[in-house]
N, C-alpha and C positions, 0 to 999 in steps of 0.2 A: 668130291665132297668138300673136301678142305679149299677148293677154288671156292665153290657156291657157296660156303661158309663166309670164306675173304672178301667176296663181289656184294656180301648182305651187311655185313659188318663196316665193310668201304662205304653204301651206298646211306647207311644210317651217318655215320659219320659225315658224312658229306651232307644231310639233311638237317645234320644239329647243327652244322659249321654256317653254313649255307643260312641256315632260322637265328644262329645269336648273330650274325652278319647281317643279316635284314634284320633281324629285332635292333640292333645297334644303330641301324640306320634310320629306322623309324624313330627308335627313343628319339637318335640325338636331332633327328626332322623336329621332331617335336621342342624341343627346349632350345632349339635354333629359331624354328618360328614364335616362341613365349619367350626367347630374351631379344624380341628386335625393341618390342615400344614398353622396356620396363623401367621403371623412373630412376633419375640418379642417384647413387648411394655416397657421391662427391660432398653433399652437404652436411651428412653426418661427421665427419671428420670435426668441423667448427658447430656442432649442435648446441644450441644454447636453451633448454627445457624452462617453461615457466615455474615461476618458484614465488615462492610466499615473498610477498613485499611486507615490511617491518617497520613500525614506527617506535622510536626508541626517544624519551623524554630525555632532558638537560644531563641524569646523570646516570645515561646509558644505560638504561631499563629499560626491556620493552614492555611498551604499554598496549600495543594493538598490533593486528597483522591481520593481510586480507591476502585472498588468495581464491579464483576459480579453483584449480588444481591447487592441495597441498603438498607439496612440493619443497625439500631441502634439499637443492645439489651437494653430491658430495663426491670429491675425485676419488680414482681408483684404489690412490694413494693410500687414502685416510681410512676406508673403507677395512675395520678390521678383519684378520684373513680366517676369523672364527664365521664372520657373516658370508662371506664369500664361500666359502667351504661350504656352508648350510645350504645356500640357494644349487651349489654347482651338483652337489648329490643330490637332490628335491627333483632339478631338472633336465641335469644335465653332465654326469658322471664320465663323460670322455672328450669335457669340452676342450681339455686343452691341447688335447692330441687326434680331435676328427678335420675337416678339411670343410668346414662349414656345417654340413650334414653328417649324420653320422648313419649310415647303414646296421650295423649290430646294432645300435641303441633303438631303431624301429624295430627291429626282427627280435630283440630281446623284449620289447615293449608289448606284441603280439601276442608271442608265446605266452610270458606273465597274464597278459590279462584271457586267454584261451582258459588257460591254467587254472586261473582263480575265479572263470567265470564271472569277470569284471566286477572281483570285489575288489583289488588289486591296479588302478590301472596309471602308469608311471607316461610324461607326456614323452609323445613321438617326437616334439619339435626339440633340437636344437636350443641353447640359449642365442645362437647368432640367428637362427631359423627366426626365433621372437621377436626379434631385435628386426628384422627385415620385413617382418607381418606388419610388427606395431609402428614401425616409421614409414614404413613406403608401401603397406598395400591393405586392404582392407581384411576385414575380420569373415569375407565369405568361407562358408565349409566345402569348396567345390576344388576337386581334381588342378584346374586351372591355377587358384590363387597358389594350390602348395607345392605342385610345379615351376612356379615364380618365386616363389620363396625359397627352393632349395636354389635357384640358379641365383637368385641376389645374397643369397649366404655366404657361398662360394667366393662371389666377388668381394664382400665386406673381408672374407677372409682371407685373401688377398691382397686389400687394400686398406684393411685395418689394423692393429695389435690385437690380440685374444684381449689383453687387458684393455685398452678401450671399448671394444665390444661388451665386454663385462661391465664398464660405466654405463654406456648407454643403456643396459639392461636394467640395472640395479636403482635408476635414478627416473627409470621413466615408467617403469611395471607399475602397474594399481592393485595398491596392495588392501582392500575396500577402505570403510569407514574414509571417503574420500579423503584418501592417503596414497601418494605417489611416489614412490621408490622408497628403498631402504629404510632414507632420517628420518622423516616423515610418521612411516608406519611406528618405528623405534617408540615416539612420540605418542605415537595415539593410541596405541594398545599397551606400553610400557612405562610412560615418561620418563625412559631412558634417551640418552645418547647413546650412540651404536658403541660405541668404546667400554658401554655395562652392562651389554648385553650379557646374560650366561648362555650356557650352550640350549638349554632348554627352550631359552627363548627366542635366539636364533632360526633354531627349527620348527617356532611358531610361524615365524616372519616366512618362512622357508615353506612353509604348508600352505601357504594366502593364496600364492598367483595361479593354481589349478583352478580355484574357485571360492574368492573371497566371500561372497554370500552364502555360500554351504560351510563356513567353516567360522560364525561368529562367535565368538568367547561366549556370549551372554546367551545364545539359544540354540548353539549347537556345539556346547562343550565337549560331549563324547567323541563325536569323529573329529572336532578339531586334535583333541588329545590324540586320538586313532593314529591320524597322518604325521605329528609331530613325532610320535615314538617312530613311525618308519623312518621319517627322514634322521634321527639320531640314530636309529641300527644304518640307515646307509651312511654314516657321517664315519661310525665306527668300521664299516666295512670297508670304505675308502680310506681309511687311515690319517682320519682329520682329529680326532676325539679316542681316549684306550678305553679300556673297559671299565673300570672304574666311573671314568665320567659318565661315558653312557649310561649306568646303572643308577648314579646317584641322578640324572637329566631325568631317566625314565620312574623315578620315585617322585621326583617332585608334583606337587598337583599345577593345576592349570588355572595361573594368574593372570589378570590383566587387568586394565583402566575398567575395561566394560563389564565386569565382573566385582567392582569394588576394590579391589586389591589394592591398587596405586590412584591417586588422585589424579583427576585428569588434567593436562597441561594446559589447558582453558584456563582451569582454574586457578593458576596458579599467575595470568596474569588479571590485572584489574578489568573489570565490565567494561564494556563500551561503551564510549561516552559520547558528548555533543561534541570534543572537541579531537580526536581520534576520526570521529565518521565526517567533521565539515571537516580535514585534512582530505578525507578518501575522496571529496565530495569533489574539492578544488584539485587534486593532482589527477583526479579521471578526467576532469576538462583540460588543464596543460599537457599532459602527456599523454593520455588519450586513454581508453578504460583495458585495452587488453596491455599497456607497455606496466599500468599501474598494479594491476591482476596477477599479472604474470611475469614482471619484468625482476622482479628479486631487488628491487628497491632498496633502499636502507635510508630512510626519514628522519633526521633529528628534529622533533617538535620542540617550540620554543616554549612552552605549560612547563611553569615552576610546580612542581607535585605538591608542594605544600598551601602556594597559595591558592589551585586550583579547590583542592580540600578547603577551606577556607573560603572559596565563591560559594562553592556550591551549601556548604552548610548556611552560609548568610541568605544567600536569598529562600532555600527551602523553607527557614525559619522565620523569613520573612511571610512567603505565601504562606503556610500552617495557619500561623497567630491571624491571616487574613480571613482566609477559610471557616474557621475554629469561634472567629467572632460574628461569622455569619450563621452559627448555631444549623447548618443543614449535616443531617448525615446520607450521605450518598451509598456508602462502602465501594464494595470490588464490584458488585453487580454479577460476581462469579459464585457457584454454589456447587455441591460434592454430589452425588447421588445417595439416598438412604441405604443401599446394598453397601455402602462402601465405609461405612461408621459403623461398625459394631468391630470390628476388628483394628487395631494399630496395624497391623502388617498389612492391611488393607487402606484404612485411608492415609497412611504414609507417601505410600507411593502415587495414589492421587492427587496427593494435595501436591507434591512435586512436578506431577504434570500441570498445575494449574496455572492459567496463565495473569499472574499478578508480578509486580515487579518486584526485581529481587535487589536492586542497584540504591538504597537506601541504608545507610549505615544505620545501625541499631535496629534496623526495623524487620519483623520475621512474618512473612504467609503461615498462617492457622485455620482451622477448622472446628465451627461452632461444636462441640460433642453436645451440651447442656443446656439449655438458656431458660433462665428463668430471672430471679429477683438478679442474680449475678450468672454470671456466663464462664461454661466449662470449657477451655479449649483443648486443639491438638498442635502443637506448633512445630513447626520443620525444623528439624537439627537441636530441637531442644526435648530431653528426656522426660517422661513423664505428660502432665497435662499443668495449667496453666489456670486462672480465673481473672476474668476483670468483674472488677467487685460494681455496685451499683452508684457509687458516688462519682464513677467515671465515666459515667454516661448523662449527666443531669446538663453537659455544658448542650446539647443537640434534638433536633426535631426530625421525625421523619416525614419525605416528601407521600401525600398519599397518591393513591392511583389517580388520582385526575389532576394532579402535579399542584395541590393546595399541601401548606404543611400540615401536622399534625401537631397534638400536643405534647410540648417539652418530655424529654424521657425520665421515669421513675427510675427503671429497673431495667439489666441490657436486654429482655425480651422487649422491649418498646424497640432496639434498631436493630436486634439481629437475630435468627431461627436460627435452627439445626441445621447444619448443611452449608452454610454461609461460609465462603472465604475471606476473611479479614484481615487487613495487616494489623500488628499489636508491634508495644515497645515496651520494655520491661520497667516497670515502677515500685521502686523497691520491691516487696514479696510479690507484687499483683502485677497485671497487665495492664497497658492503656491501650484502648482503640484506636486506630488513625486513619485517615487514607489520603490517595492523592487529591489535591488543593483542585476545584474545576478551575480558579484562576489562575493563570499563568505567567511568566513572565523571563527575562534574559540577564544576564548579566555578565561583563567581560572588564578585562583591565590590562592595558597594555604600558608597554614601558613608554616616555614621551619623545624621547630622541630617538629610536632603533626604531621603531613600531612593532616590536615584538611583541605577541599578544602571550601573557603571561597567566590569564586564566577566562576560562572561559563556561559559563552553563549558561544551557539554551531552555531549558523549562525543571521542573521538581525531578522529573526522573526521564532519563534515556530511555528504562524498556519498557517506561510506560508512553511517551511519545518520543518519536525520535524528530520530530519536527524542530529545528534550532532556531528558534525567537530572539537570539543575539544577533543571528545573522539573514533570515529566512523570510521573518517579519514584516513584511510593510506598514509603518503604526506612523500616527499621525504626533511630532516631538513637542507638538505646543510652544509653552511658553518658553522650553530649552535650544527653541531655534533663534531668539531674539538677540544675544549676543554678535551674529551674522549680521544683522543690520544695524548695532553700534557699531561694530569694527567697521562696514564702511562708512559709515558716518564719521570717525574718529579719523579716518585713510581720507577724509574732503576736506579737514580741516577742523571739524569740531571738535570739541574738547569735554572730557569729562564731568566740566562746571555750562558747559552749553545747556540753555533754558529752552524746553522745550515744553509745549501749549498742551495743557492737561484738561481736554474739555469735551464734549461732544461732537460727533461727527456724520455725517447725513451721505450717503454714494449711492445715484441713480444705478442699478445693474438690470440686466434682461430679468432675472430672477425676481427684482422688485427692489425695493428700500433697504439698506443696508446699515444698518446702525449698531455699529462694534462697542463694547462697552467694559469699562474696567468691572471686576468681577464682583465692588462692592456696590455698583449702580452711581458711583460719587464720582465726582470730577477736582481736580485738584488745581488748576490753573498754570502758570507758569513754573514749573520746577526742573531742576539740574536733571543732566543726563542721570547722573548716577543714582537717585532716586528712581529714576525710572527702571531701569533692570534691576536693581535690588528688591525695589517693592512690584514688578514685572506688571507695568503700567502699560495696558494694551492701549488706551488712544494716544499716550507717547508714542509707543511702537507702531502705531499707522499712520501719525503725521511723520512721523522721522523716516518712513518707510517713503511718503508720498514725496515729501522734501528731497532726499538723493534718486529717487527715480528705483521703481521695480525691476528694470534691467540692470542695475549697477546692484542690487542686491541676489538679484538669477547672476549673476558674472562670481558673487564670493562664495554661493553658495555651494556651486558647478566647480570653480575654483578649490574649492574645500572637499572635494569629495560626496556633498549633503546628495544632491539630486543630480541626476543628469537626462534630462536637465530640468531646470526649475522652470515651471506654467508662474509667469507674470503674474497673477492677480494679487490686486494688494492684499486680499484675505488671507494669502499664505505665508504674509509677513508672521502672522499670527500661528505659524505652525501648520496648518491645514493639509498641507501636501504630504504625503506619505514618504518613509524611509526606515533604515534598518540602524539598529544599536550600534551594530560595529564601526558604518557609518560615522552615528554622530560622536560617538567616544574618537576616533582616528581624527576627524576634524579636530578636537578639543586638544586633545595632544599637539595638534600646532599653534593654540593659543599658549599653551606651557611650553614649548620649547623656544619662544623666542617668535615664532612665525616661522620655522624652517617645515619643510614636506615631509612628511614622514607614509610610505607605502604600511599598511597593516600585513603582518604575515606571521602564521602559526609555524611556520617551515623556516629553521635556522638552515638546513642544509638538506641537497638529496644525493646522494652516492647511487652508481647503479651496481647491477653485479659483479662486476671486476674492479670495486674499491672509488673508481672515477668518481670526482664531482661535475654532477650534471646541472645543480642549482646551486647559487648560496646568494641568500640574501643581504646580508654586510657588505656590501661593497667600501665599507671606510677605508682611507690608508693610512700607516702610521710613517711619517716622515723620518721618524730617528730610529723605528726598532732596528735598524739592519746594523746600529752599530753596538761594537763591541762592549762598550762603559757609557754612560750617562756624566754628564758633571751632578754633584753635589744637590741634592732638591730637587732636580729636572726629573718631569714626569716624559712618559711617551707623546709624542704630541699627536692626536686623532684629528683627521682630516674627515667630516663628514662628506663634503661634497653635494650636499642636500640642496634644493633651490629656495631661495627666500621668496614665501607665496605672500607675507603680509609683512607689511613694517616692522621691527622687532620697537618699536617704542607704540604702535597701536597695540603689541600681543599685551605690552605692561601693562598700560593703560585700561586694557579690558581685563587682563587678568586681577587688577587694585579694584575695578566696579565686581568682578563676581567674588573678591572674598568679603566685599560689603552684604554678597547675599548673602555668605555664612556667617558672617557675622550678625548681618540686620534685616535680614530679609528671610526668605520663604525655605533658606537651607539652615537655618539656623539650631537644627539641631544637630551640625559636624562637632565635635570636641576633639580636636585632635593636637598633638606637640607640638605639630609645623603646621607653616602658611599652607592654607589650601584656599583656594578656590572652586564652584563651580556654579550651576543653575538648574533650579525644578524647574519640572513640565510639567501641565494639567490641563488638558484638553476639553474639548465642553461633555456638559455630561460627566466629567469625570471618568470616559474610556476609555484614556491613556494616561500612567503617570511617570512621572520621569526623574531621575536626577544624574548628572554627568558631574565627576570633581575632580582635578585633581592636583597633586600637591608639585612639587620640584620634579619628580621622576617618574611618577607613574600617575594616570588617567584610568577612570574606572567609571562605568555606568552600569544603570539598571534602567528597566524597565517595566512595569508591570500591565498587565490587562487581560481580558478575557478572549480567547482566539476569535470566539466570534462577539465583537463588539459590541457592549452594552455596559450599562453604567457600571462602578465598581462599589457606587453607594456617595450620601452628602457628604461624609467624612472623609473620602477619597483626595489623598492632592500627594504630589509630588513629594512634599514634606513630612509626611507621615507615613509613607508606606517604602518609597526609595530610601531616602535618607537613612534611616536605621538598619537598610541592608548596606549604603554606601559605608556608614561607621563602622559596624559591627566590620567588615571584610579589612577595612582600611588602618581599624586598629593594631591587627595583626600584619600588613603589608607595612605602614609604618614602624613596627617594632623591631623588624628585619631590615630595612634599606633606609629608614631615617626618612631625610627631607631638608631644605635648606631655602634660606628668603628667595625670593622667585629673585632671578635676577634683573637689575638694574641696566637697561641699555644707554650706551653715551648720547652726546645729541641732545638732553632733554635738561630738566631743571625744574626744582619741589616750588610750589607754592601754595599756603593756606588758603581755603576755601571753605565758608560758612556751606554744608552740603545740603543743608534745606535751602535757602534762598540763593546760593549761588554765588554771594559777594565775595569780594575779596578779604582775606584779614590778614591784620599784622602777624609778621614771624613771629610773635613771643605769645601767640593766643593758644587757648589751651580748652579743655572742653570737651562733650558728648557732639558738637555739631560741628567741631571743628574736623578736618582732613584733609593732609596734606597731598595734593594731586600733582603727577606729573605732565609736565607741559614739553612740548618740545622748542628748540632753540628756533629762536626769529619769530615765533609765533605767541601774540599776544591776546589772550582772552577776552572775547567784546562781554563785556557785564551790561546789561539792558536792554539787549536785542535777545527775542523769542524766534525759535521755528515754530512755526505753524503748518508746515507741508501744505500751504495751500486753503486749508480749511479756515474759515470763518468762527470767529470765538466767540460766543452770542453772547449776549449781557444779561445781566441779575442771573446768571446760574450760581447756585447754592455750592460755592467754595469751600475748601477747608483752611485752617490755617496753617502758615509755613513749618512743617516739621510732625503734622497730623500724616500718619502712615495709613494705607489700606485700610478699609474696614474686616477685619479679622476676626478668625474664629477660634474658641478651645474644643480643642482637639484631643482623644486621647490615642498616643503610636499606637504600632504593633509592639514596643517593648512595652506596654502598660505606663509609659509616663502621660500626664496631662502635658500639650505645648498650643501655645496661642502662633496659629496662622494667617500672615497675609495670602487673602484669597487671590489668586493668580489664574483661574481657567481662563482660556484662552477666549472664552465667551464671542462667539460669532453674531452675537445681534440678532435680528429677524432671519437669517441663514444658519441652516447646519451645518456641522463640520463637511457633511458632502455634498453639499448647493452651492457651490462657489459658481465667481460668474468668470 
């Protein structure tokens, strides 16, 4: 009995030894056959995860950051061991003593969720398990992938540190509200740094990675709360946190960004601008758009904060007053639903989703509640309600349905119903109406030696177009491209007092007859150059054009940065050809610095992620800093190394003819402490106006026009609508960096010139028509010889007399002053600006 007992007991024994012996075989068949073609875990060791790129202004602020994945690396280091605890109980409570996988931690994860009928259910994987899923295998639910993941666990754990493994984890989990790892999430749900986190919050952070969309602060408060009290009982149960903490963690209610609680870290740096997004725009072309996304960059932009505040109020305030004088009211074109007005807690939060721009200082999105003689508002961020009274609406007309105006408004029900989204700006007790300008326009200012570009707007508002008309623009610069074809005239030989034929002009083209014309229909006869670009005398400018040859003016312009390249026809002496602000302002900076090259560039420097400079645009050197003491008065001595592209006695020489234009010509409403120079533009039609100026150090232009081109009205010129944004910005840029007499280059030598006729006069002459012009050495002025480029100066034309300027108009600015202008539009003759031959 006792044998047959021994022989059944033997032969079972022998069937289990025999089945975990084949079970053993097969298992390990199996994970021998799933670890031959599993990918290498050798690259994780040097892993480099993409990460927010940062652009940080002059004094180290950041001002923008872009980012597919958001993303802040942070070593294992740094990573406080309050956060680390949090995540390791959440997911993984035997990470630092399993062998990759951990056996008890599934069979504990089973039972639990058998147990609580999966209210309960704690994950099966690993933190190294995750780590092996989310870098090297996909995210299928099948037998196969978790098979390959326990066998690359194994190996990371092996061939990693538990604490790098814990980096990888920490830094590359998605923790939702596209937030990636730890700093990130800290940020977007706390606007903390991990270092302030409390325990409570920790074990928010610590609750994400099961299921960031089932656990949002703002709509699924309760079981987020749910899971953070477990992960602080397991924080306490592991002995990360005593009791106490836990009790006061598990009292606290459930805070966060998305909840109102803490401001959100958006907010806290400034909107995005035109000059932020044309940086993203140019470093995704050099560096290419994933190294820029994801490469953890660090940007220093060359934007003075203060003077960019300063561009951008000038010209807003320039298009407004243009807008405002054109009496249309357009508004937002955006309106609330009537369900969503009878309640504050209702149309609150609509009017915050509405999409109007929010990037205007002083200015607030509201919602008509009222509208009758005066208009009741709701305004965002401001308590209570609001009124624009009826006397602030009389400046405007509305457009009717079939796009005719209407009659001037009484009362704000004449531009706006219930329901209407409007922006308003606060006027002592009352509100005024506003909205964005349909005209548009650019404006930038760079230094003239560096080519740092020191401020930059590309239209009234960023969120309302992000289109950059500084830089984006193709606009036609008119009469402000003329100075290009004095410099080469000046570079052959001519001179400032050189007489050129002020008359009419006749050119056979395939298009027809061509007859270019000064813009007051008058001809002036023979007069000095610098008459000519002051009073911006187009049949000067196309005999002087025809006289050096339209390739030797395509050669300075290609030269200069303007076009590349420039179409020959002599029409576009006259401006005709298209180009961009940034463009001709970088050009102008080389007429102020002397004639040296100056590269345009928003980008002082770019670091990548490990501190390296991979850009810097200063290439100067300085000869002496590397010594110890200076003598006595020595300054450092700066080595540009810049190329001289134009004579530095032609930059004088053009730069003494355009401050004759702020002085007497068509810029003449600059007022500023220092010498400035520069020149309007006014194209035909009046659908481009221009002015570019600048003084000893800094170059600034504007732009104005409508994106899709059409006139901007009679009163339209370069002189009344740039100018007062070029002042208004320049007052404040001069009050800070001063300015100094343009400099003086050797080589040349002063001599009196009568500037209307041209003659010579004695040193001791004195006088409104006297000006003393620089010459250069060996080179003696012909007084009596005219150019004529060729052209025939027909007889009895109705002349004016020596020192009779343009026929001009009064004018009143956008600052409300009256100024008398010489008419300068580029006037193309029987051809439009777009019929060129």
């Amino acid at each position: 009995m006792f044998r047959f007992i021994g022989s059944v007991l033997g032969a079972i024994f022998t069937a289990i030894t025999l089945g975990i012996v084949f079970g053993a075989l097969v298992l390990g068949a199996v994970f021998w056959m799933y670890s031959r073609d599993l990918p290498s875990h050798d690259s994780l060791a040097q892993y480099t995860p993409p990460t927010i790129s940062r652009i940080y202004n002059g004094e180290g602020q950041v001002i923008d950051e872009f980012a597919h994945e958001r993303r802040i690396f942070v070593p294992v280091e740094e990573i406080p061991d309050l956060v680390k605890n949090a995540f390791i109980s959440a997911e993984d409570k035997n990470f630092y003593t399993h062998q990759g996988y951990d056996p008890r931690g599934i069979t504990a994860a089973i039972v639990e969720a058998v147990q609580t009928r999966g209210a309960t259910v704690r994950g099966a994987s690993t933190i190294t398990q995750q780590v092996a899923k989310n870098f090297l295998l996909s995210s299928d639910r099948t037998a196969e992938r978790k098979i390959k993941e326990i066998i690359l666990a194994t190996r990371l754990n092996s061939s990693l540190s538990k604490d790098k493994v814990l980096e990888l984890y920490m830094n590359e989990i998605f923790l939702g509200q596209n937030s990636y790892g730890v700093a990130a999430a800290a940020q977007t749900y706390f606007n903390k740094s991990l270092s302030d986190l409390d325990p409570a919050e920790a074990a928010v952070l610590a609750s994400m990675p099961q299921a960031p969309s089932r656990y949002n602060p703002a709509t699924n408060g309760e079981r987020l709360t749910q899971r953070r009290d477990y992960v602080l009982r397991e924080m306490r149960q592991n002995g990360y946190i005593d009791d106490a903490q836990m009790e006061a963690s598990l009292a606290e209610p459930l805070r966060s960004v998305q909840t109102g609680d803490y401001e959100p870290y958006r907010e806290a740096l400034p909107p995005r601008s035109y000059f932020s997004d044309e940086i993203r725009r140019q470093l995704s072309r050099d560096f290419g758009e994933q190294q820029f996304f994801g490469g953890g960059l660090s940007v220093r932009a060359t934007v003075d904060p203060e003077l960019q505040a300063d561009a951008a109020a000038a010209l807003r305030e320039g298009l407004e007053k243009l807008d405002r004088s054109k009496g249309v009211w357009r508004g937002s074109r955006v309106t609330l639903p009537p369900e969503v007005l009878g309640s504050e807690d209702d149309w609150r939060p609509a009017l915050s989703a509405a999409a109007v721009p929010r990037d205007i200082p002083g200015w607030h999105p509201a919602v008509v509640l009222e509208a009758g003689a005066t208009a009741t508002l709701g305004i965002e961020d401001v308590e209570g309600t609001g009124t624009v009274p009826a006397s602030d609406v009389t400046w405007a007309r509305k457009l009717t349905a079939n796009g005719s105006l209407g009659p001037r408004a009484d009362e704000a029900s004449d531009l706006v119903a219930v329901g209407d989204v409007v922006l308003v700006r606060e006027s002592g007790d009352a509100w005024s109406l506003r909205q964005v300008p349909e005209v548009q326009g650019g404006f930038m200012a760079m230094d003239v030696n560096s080519g740092r570009v020191l401020a930059m707007q590309g239209g009234f508002s960023y969120q309302d177009s992000s289109f950059n008309r500084a830089t984006q623009a193709q606009r036609q610069p008119g009469s402000s491209f003329k100075p290009f074809i004095y410099a080469a005239a000046l570079d052959r030989g001519m001179t400032p007092a050189t007489i050129i034929v002020d008359a009419p002009i006749e050119v056979n083209t395939p298009q027809g007859l061509w007859t270019p014309q000064n813009a007051s229909g008058r001809y002036y006869g023979p007069t000095p150059m610098r008459v000519g670009i002051e009073q911006s005398r187009n049949l000067m400018t196309v005999r002087l054009a025809q006289e050096i040859g339209m390739d030797t003016v395509a050669q300075y312009a290609e030269r200069f940065g303007v076009y590349a390249p420039m179409r020959q026809f002599l029409a576009n002496a006259l401006g005709a050809q298209e180009t961009t602000l940034m463009k001709m302002v970088s050009a102008y900076a080389m007429f102020a610095n002397g004639g040296q090259r100056v590269e345009p560039t928003l980008v002082d420097r770019v670091q990548d992620r490990f501190g390296r400079t991979v850009y810097r645009h200063d290439q100067r050197t300085c000869t002496n800093c590397g010594s110890a003491t200076l003598p006595g008065g020595q300054a450092p001595e700066i080595q540009a190394n810049n190329d001289q592209i134009m004579d530095p006695i032609t930059a004088y020489q053009l730069t003494s003819m355009m401050q004759g234009v702020v002085q007497r010509g068509s810029g003449s409403g600059v007022h500023l402490p220092v010498p400035v120079a520069g020149k309007t533009g006014t194209t035909n039609d009046a659908k481009d106006v221009w002015f570019i100026g600048y003084t000893s150090n800094i170059v600034a232009g504007c732009y104005i026009g409508y994106d899709q081109p059409r006139s901007l009205g009679r009163s339209a010129f370069g002189g009344t609508l740039c100018v007062p944004v070029f002042q208004e910005f320049m007052e404040k840029a001069v009050a800070r960096f001063g300015g100094t007499d343009f400099k003086v280059p050797p080589g040349g030598y002063f001599m009196k010139i009568d500037r209307f006729s041209g003659a010579r006069l004695p040193d001791s002459a004195s006088g409104p028509n006297v000006i003393s012009e620089y010459f250069r050495d060996g080179i003696e002025p012909q007084f009596g010889n005219a150019v004529d480029g060729g052209f025939v100066m027909g007889e009895n034309l109705p002349m004016f007399a020596p020192g009779e300027t343009e026929d001009s108009q009064a004018v009143t600015t956008s600052t409300g002053e009256r100024r008398v202008i010489p008419r300068e539009n580029a006037g193309f003759g029987t051809l439009s600006s777009g019929g060129l031959y």
